[in-house]
C-alpha positions in Angstrom: -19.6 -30.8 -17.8 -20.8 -34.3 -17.8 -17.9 -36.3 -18.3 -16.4 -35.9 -15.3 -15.8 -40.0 -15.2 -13.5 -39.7 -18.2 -10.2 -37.5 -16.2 -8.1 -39.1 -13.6 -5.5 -38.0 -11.0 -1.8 -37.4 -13.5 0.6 -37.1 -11.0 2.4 -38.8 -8.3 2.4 -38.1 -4.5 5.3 -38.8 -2.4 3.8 -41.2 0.5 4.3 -40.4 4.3 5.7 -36.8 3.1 7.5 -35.3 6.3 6.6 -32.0 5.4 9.2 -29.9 7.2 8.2 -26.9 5.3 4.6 -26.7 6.3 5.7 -25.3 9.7 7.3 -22.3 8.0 5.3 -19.4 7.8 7.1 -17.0 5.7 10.2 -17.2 2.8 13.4 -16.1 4.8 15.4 -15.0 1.7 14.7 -14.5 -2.0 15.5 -17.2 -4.1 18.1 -17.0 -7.0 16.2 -15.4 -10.0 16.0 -16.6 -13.5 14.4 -14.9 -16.3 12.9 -17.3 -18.9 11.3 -14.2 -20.9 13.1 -14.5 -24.0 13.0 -18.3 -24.2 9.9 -19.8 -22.7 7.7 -16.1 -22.8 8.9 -16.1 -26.5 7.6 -19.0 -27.7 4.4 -18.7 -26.4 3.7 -15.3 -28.2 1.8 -15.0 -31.4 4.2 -13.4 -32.9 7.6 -14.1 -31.4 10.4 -11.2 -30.5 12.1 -9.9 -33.7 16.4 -9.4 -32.6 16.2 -5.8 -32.1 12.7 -6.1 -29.7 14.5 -9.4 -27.5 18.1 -6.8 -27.5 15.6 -4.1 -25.9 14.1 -7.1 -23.5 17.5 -8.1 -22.6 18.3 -4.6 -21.1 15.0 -4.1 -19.6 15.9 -7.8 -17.9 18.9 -6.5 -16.5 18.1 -3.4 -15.3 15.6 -5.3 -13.5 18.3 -6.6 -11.8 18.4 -10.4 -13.0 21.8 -12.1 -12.8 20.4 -15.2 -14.8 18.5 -14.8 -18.1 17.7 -17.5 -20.2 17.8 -16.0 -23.6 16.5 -19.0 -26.0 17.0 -22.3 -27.8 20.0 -21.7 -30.0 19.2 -24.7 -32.3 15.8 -24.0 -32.5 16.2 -21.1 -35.8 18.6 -18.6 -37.1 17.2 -15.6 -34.7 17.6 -17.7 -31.5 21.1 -18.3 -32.8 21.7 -14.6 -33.8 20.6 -13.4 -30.9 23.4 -15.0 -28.8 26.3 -14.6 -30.9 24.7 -10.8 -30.6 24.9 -10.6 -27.0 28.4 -11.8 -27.1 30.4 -10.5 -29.6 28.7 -7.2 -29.1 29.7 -7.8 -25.4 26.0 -6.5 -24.2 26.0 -9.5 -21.1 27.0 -7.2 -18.2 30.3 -9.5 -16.1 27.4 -10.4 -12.9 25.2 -11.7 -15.4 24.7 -15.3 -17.0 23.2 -16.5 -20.0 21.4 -19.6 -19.7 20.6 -21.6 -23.2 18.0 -24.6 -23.6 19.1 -27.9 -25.5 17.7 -31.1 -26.2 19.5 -34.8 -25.6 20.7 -34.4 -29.0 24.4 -33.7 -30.6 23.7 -31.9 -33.3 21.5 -29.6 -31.3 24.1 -29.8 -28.2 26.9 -28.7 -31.2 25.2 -25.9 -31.9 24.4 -25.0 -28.8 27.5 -24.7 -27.9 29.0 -23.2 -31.2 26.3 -20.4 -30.5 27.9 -19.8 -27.3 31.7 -19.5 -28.1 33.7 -16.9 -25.9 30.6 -16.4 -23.2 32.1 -15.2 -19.6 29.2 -17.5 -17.9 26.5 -19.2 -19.1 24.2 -22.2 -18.4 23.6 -24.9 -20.8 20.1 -26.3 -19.8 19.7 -29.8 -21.0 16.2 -31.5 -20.7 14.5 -34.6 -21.4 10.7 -35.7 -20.9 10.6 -38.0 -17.9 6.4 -38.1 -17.1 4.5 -41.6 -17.7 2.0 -40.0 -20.0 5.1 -38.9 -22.2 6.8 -42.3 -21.5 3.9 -43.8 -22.9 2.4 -41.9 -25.4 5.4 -39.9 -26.8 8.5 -41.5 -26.8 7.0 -44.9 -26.2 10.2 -46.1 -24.1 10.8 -47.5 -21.1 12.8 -46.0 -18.0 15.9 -47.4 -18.7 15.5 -45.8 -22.2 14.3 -42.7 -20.8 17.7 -42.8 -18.3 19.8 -43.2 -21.1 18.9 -40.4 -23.3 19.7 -38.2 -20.0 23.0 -39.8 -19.6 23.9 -39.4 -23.1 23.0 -35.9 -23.2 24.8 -35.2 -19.9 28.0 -36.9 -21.2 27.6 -34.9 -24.6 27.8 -31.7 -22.9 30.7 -32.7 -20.6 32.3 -33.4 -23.8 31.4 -29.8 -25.7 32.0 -27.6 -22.6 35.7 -29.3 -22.6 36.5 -27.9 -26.1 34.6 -24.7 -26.4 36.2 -21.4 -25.2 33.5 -20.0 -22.4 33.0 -20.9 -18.8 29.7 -22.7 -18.3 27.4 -24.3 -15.8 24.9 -27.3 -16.2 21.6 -27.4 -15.6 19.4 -30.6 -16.2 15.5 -30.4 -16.3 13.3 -34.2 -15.6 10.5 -32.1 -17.9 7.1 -32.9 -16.9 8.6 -33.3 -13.5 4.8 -33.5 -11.8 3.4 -36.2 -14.1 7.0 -38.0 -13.2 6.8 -41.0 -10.4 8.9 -39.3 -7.7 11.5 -42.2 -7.4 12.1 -42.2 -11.1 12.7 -38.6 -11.3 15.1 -38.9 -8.5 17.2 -41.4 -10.0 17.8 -40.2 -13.4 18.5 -36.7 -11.9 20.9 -38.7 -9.6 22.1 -40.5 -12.7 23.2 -36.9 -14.8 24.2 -35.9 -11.4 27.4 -38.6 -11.0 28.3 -38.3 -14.7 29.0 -34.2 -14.3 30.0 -34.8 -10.7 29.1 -31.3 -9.6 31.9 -29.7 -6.5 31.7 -26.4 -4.6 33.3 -24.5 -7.5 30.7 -26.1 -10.0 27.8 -26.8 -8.9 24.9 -28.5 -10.6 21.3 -26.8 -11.0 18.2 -29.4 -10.9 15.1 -27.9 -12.3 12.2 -29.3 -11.2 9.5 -28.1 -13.7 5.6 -28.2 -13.1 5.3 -28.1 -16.7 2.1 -28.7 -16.5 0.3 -28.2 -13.6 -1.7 -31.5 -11.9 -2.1 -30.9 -8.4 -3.1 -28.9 -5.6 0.6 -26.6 -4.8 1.3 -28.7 -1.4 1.7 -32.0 -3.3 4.2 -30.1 -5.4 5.7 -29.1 -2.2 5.9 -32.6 -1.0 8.2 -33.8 -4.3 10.7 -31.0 -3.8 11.0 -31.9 -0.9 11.6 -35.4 -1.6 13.8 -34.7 -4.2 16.0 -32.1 -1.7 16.1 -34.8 0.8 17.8 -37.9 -1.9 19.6 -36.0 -4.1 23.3 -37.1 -4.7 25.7 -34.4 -3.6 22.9 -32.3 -2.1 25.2 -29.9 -1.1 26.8 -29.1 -4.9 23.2 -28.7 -6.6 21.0 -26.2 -6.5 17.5 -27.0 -6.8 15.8 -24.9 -9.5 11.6 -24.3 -9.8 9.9 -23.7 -12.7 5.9 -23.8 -12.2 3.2 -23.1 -14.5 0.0 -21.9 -14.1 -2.3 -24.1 -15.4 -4.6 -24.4 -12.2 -3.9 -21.0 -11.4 -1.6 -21.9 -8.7 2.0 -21.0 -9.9 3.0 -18.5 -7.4 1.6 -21.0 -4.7 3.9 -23.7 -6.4 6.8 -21.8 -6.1 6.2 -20.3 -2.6 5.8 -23.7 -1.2 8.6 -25.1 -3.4 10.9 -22.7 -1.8 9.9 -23.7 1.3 10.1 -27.2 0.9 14.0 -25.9 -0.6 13.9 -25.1 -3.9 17.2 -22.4 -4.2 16.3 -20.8 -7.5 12.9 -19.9 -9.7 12.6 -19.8 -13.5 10.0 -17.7 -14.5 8.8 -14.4 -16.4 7.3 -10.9 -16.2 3.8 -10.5 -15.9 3.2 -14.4 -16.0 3.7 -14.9 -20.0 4.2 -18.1 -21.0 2.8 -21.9 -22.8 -1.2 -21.5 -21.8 -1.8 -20.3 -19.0 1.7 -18.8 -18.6 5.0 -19.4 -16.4 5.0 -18.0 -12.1 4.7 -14.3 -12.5 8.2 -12.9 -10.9 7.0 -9.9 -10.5 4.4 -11.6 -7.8 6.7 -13.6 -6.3 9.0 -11.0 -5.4 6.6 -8.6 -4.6 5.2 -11.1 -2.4 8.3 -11.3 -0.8 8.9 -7.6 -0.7 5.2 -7.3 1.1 6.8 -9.3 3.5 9.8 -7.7 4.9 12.4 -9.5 2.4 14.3 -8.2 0.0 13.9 -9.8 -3.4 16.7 -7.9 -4.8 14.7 -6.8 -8.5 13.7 -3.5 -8.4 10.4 -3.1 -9.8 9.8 0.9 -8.9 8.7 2.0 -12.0 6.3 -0.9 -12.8 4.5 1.2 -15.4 7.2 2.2 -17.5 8.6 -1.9 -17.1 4.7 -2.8 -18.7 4.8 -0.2 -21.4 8.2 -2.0 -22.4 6.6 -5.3 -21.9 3.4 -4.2 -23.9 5.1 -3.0 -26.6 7.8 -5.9 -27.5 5.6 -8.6 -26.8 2.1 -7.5 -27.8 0.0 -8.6 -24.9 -1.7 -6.9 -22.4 -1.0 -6.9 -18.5 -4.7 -7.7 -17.0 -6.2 -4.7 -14.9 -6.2 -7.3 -12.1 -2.5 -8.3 -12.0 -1.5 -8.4 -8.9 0.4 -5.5 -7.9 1.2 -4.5 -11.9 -2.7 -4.3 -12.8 -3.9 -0.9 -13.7 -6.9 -1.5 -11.1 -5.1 -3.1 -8.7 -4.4 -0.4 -6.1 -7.8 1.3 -6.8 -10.9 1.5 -4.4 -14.1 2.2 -5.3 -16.1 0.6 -2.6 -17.2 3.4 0.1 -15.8 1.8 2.9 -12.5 0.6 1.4 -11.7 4.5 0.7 -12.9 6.0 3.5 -10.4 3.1 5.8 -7.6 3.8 3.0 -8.1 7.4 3.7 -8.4 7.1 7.4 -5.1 4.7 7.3 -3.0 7.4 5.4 -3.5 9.6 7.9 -3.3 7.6 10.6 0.3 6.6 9.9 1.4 10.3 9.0 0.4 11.5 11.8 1.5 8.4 14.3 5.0 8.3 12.0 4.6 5.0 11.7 7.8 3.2 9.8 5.6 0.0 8.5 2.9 0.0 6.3 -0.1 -1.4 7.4 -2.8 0.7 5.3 -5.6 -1.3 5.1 -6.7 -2.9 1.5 -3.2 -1.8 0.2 -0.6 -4.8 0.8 2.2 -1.9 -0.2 3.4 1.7 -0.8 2.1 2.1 -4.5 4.7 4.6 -4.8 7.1 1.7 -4.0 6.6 0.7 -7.5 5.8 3.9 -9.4 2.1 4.6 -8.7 0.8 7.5 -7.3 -2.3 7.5 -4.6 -4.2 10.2 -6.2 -4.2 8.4 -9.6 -4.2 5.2 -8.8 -5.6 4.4 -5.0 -9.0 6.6 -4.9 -11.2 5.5 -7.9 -14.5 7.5 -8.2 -18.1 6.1 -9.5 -20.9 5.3 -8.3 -20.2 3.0 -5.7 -17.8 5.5 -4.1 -17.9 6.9 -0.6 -17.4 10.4 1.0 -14.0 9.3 2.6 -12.8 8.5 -0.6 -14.1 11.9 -2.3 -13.3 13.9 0.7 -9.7 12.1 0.5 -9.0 12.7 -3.4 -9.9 16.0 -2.7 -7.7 17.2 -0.2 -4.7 15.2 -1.6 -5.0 16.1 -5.0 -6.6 19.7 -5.1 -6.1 20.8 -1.3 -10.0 21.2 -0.5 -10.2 19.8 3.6 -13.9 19.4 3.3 -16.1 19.3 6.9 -17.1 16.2 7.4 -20.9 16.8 7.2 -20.3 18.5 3.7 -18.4 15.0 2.8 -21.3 13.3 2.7 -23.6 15.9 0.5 -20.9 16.1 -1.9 -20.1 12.4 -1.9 -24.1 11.9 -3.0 -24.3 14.5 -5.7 -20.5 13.3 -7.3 -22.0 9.8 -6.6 -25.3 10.6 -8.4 -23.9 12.0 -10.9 -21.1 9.1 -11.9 -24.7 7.2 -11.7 -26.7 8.6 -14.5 -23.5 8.5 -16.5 -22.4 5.2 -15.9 -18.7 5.9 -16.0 -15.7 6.5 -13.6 -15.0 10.2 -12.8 -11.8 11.8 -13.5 -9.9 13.5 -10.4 -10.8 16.8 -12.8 -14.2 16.4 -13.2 -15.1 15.7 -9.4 -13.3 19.4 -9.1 -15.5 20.5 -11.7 -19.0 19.4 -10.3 -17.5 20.7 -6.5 -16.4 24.5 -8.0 -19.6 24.4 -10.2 -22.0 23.2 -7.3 -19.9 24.9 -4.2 -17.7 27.6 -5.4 -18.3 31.3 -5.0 -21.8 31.5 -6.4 -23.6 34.8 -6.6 -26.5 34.3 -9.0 -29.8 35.5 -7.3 -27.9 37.5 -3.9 -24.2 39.0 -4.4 -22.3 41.8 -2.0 -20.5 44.0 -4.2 -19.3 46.0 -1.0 -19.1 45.8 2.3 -18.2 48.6 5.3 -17.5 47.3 8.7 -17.4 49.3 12.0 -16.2 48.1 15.3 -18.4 49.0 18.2 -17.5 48.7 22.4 -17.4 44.5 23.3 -16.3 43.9 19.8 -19.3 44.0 18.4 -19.2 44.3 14.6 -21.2 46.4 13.0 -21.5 46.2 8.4 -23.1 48.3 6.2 -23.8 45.2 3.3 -24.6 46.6 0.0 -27.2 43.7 -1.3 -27.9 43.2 -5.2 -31.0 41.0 -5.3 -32.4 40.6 -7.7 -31.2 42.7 -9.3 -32.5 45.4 -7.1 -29.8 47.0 -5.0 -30.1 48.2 -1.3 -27.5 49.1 1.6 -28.3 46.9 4.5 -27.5 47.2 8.3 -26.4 44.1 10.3 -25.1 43.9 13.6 -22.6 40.7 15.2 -19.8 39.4 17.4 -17.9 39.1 13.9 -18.0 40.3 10.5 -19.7 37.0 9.2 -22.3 37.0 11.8 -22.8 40.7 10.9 -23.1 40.1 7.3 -25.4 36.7 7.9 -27.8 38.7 10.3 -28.1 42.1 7.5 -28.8 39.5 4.7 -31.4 37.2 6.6 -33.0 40.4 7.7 -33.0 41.9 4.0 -33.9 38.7 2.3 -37.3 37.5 4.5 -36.3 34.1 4.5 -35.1 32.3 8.0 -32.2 30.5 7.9 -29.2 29.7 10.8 -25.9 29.9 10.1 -24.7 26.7 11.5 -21.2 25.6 10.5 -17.6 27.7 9.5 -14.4 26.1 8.8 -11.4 28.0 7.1 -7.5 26.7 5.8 -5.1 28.2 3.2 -5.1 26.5 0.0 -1.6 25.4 0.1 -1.9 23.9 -3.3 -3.1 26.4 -5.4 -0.7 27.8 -7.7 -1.1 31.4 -6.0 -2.1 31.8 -2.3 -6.1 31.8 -1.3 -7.7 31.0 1.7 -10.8 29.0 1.4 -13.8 29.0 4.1 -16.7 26.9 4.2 -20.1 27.6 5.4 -23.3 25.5 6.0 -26.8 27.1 6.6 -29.7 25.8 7.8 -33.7 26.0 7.0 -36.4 23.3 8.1 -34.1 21.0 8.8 -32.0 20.8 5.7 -28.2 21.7 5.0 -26.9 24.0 2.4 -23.1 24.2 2.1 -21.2 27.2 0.1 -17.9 27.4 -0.8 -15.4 30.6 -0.7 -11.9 31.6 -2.4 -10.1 34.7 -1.7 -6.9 35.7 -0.9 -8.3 37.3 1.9 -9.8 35.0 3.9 -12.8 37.5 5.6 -13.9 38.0 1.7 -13.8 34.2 1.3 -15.9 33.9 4.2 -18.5 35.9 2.9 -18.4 34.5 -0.9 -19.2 31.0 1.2 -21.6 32.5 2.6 -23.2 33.7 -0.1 -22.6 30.5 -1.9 -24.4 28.4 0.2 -27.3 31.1 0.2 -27.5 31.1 -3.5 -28.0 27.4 -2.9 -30.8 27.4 -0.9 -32.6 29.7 -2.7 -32.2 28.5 -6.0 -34.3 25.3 -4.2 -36.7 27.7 -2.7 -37.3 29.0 -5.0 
C-alpha cells in the first residue's frame, strides 16, 4: 500500500451540478425493473447456466414478477442462441413480459441477433458501444467522432433489421463505461442514436447509463444522470435506464440516487451476481423500497426457497450478511438487541400497532418467508435473558418470571460458552427441562391429603421420601402450597422461604398442562423449580419440589 501516487481520479464530474435530487429524501415509486440474471449474472459465473438451468431461471424470474428480463447475447454461442428461439417457439415468455437481447455495433452480430429473435411479442434489442477515455485510448484507439459513428451505424443497422423481421421490438442503447465517459460526450452520441431512431410516445427509447465500473463516490454518479435527464433530445420519449456495479461497494447507493436524480428503470440481478464485484442487488433495492412504505411490485415472500433456486442453478453462495436474504441477517445475538426485539414484539401486539417499527429489524421477516423463532433470536454466548426468555415463550410456550430470566439466561449462556457454538431452539429446552423441570431426586411427594380448616386454612398430610426414608408429614397454610412448603421445611431441617409463584396453561403443548414456577430462598440466594401437570395444584408442588431438589443438591 505504498503506491498510492501511481492511481488517479477516472471519471468525469459534471461542474456546477444543480442537484435537484439531493433534497429528496425518499424514492416515490419503484422504478421499472430489469433482470440481467441470465445475461450479465451468467457470464460472470464459473461455470455458466446449461439451457435447462437458465429455462428454470427464467420462471423463477417471472414469478418474481419481472416484466423485463434480459436473457443473453444471442451472437455470443449456440446456447445463448438456443435459449431464445426456446423461449419463443415454445411460447414460455408470458404476453406482460419482454425479452431484452444484448448486441454489439456489428451486422453480423445485429443479424443474428435479430434472426434469434424471429416471431417475439416484445422484446428489446440492447445495442452498446464503449464510449469512456481510457477505452477511447487504450482499446479502440479512436477518436470521438469515430467512437460516434460506430453508434450511429449500429443504431441505423437495427432500424434496418427491426423493419424486416417479424416481432415487435424496442431499442435500447448503452454509452458502456458511462462513468469513465466525459459527460458532454456521452450526451451527445446518446443524442446522436437518439435522432436516427427518433423515439415517439408509442416507441419510446431506453438510455442505459451503466457504471460499469464503478469510479466514484454514488452522488457524482447522481450528478451525470442528472445531467444527462436534463439534455437529452426528446426527454419525454426515453426512458432513462441504470445499470451500477458494485465495485466500491456502492451499487444500491448508485441506483438510489440515480433514481432520484431520474433514472426510470434499473438493470440488475438477484443477490448482486455479476462481473467482480457483481451488478445492484434487486433484491435490496426493492426491499429498500418496500422498508420504506413503497411498493416495488416483485414479490420476494419466500426469499429462501428464491436462494435455494438461485444456489442451485448458479453455484454460488448468498453471504450470511446479505442484506435482507442473508441467513444471519435477521438474527440477534447481542443481549440487548434481543431483549429490545423481544420487548418491541410485544409492544406492537399489544398497542396493535399497523407499522412496523421493531427495533434492529428494518421488516416483518415473515414478509419474506422467515420465521422469528428460527431466524430473529440466535442463542450463544453473547446472548441475553430477553432473548432466551423470548425464544422460549414463542417457540415452546414457557412465560418465564423475569427474575428466573436472568438465572437461566447465565446457565444457557455458560453453557453455549464452554462449547463454543450456537444453541439450537431444542437444546435451550433441553438444558431448561433438564435443570428446571419436575425434579425429585433427593425429596419427592408420592401423596398428598389436604383438609380444609375454619378461615380457609389448609391443612396436608405430605408423605415425604427422603432419602429414601419415608415419613408422613403435617403442614399447616392459607393454601395448599404454603401447606406443603411449611411440612417439608419443617421435615427437612433446612430454612428456606418460599418467595416467588407464577402459574399459565401451556397452550402450546401438544396436550393440555399447566405449568407453575416457584423460587425459594436460603442466605440470600435464589433457587427456581419448574412444574407440569395437567392439574395445576400438582404442578405447583412438582415446582416446588423442583426448586428444593435444587438447592439441596448445592447444599449438599
Amino acid at each position: 500500500m505504498k503506491n498510492v501516487n501511481k492511481y488517479t481520479r477516472q471519471f468525469f464530474p459534471v461542474e456546477n451540478p444543480p442537484m435537484r435530487w439531493a433534497s429528496k429524501n425518499y424514492i416515490e415509486k419503484a422504478p421499472v425493473w430489469c433482470s440481467v440474471d441470465l445475461r450479465d449474472g451468467n457470464q460472470a459465473l464459473i461455470t455458466p447456466m446449461s439451457l435447462e438451468e437458465k429455462l428454470e431461471f427464467f420462471k423463477v424470474l417471472v414469478k418474481i414478477g419481472f416484466k423485463e428480463i434480459e436473457i443473453g447475447f444471442p451472437a455470443a454461442s449456440d446456447t445463448e442462441y438456443d435459449f431464445c428461439r426456446t423461449l419463443i417457439e415454445q411460447d414460455m415468455i408470458p404476453d406482460d413480459v419482454t425479452i431484452q437481447v444484448l448486441t454489439q455495433a456489428r451486422e453480423h452480430i445485429i443479424a443474428k441477433t435479430f434472426e434469434a429473435l424471429k416471431g417475439a411479442k416484445h422484446a428489446i434489442v440492447h445495442l452498446y458501444n464503449s464510449t469512456s477515455l481510457a477505452q477511447r485510448e487504450q482499446v479502440f484507439k479512436r477518436s470521438k467522432e469515430e467512437i460516434i459513428a460506430i453508434a450511429e451505424a449500429g443504431a441505423n443497422m437495427c432500424k434496418e433489421y427491426r423493419a424486416k423481421t417479424e416481432g415487435h421490438f424496442t431499442f435500447e442503447y448503452s454509452p458502456e463505461s458511462f462513468t469513465g465517459t466525459e459527460p458532454e460526450f456521452a450526451l451527445e452520441i446518446c443524442n446522436r442514436v437518439i435522432d436516427i431512431w427518433e423515439p415517439t410516445e408509442d416507441d419510446k427509447v431506453i438510455i442505459n447509463l451503466p457504471v460499469t465500473v464503478s469510479h466514484s463516490m454514488p452522488h457524482v454518479y447522481a450528478n451525470q444522470v442528472e445531467y444527462m435527464n436534463d439534455h437529452l433530445n426528446r426527454r419525454e420519449n426515453v426512458i432513462i435506464s441504470l445499470h451500477p456495479h458494485n465495485d466500491r461497494g456502492c451499487a444500491v447507493a448508485d441506483s438510489e440516487m440515480g433514481l432520484l436524480a431520474g433514472g426510470d428503470r434499473i438493470e440488475g440481478t438477484l443477490f448482486g451476481n455479476g462481473e467482480r464485484t457483481g451488478n445492484v442487488d434487486i433484491i435490496t433495492l426493492a426491499l429498500n423500497m418496500y422498508s420504506q412504505g413503497v411498493e416495488p411490485g416483485l414479490d420476494f415472500s419466500n426469499l429462501p426457497e428464491i436462494t435455494k433456486v438461485y444456489e442451485r442453478v448458479t453455484r454460488m453462495r448468498v453471504y450470511e450478511r446479505s442484506p435482507y436474504s442473508g441467513q444471519l441477517v435477521f438474527a440477534a445475538f447481542s443481549g440487548s438487541h434481543q431483549d429490545a426485539i423481544a420487548k418491541g414484539m410485544k409492544w406492537r401486539e399489544a398497542e396493535k400497532r399497523e407499522h412496523w417499527t421493531v427495533p434492529y429489524l428494518p421488516i416483518d421477516p415473515t414478509d419474506v418467508g422467515r420465521e422469528y423463532e428460527a431466524d430473529v433470536i440466535r442463542i450463544n454466548s453473547q446472548s441475553g435473558k430477553g432473548g432466551i426468555g423470548y425464544l422460549m415463550e414463542t417457540k415452546y410456550g414457557y412465560d418465564i418470571p423475569a427474575k428466573m430470566r436472568e438465572s437461566f439466561g447465565y446457565l444457557v449462556k455458560g453453557v453455549s460458552d464452554r462449547a463454543h457454538k450456537e444453541l439450537q431452539p431444542e437444546e435451550v429446552l433441553k438444558i431448561f427441562m433438564e435443570t428446571y423441570v419436575n425434579i425429585d431426586d433427593i425429596v419427592s411427594v408420592p401423596e398428598i391429603h389436604y383438609v380444609q380448616k375454619d378461615g380457609g386454612i389448609i391443612e396436608a398430610a405430605v408423605t415425604v421420601n427422603h432419602n429414601g426414608d419415608t415419613q408422613v408429614v403435617q403442614g399447616i397454610g392459607n393454601g395448599r402450597l404454603n401447606a406443603v412448603h411449611n411440612a417439608l421445611k419443617a421435615h427437612i431441617g433446612v430454612e428456606f422461604v418460599l418467595t416467588t409463584y407464577t402459574e399459565h396453561a401451556l397452550e402450546v403443548a401438544a396436550t393440555a398442562s399447566a405449568v407453575s414456577y416457584v423460587g425459594i430462598e436460603r442466605d440470600g440466594r435464589t433457587y427456581w423449580g419448574v412444574g407440569i401437570h395437567s392439574d395445576i395444584a400438582t404442578s405447583s408442588i412438582k415446582a416446588l419440589l423442583s426448586a428444593l431438589n435444587r438447592m439441596l443438591h448445592e447444599i449438599a
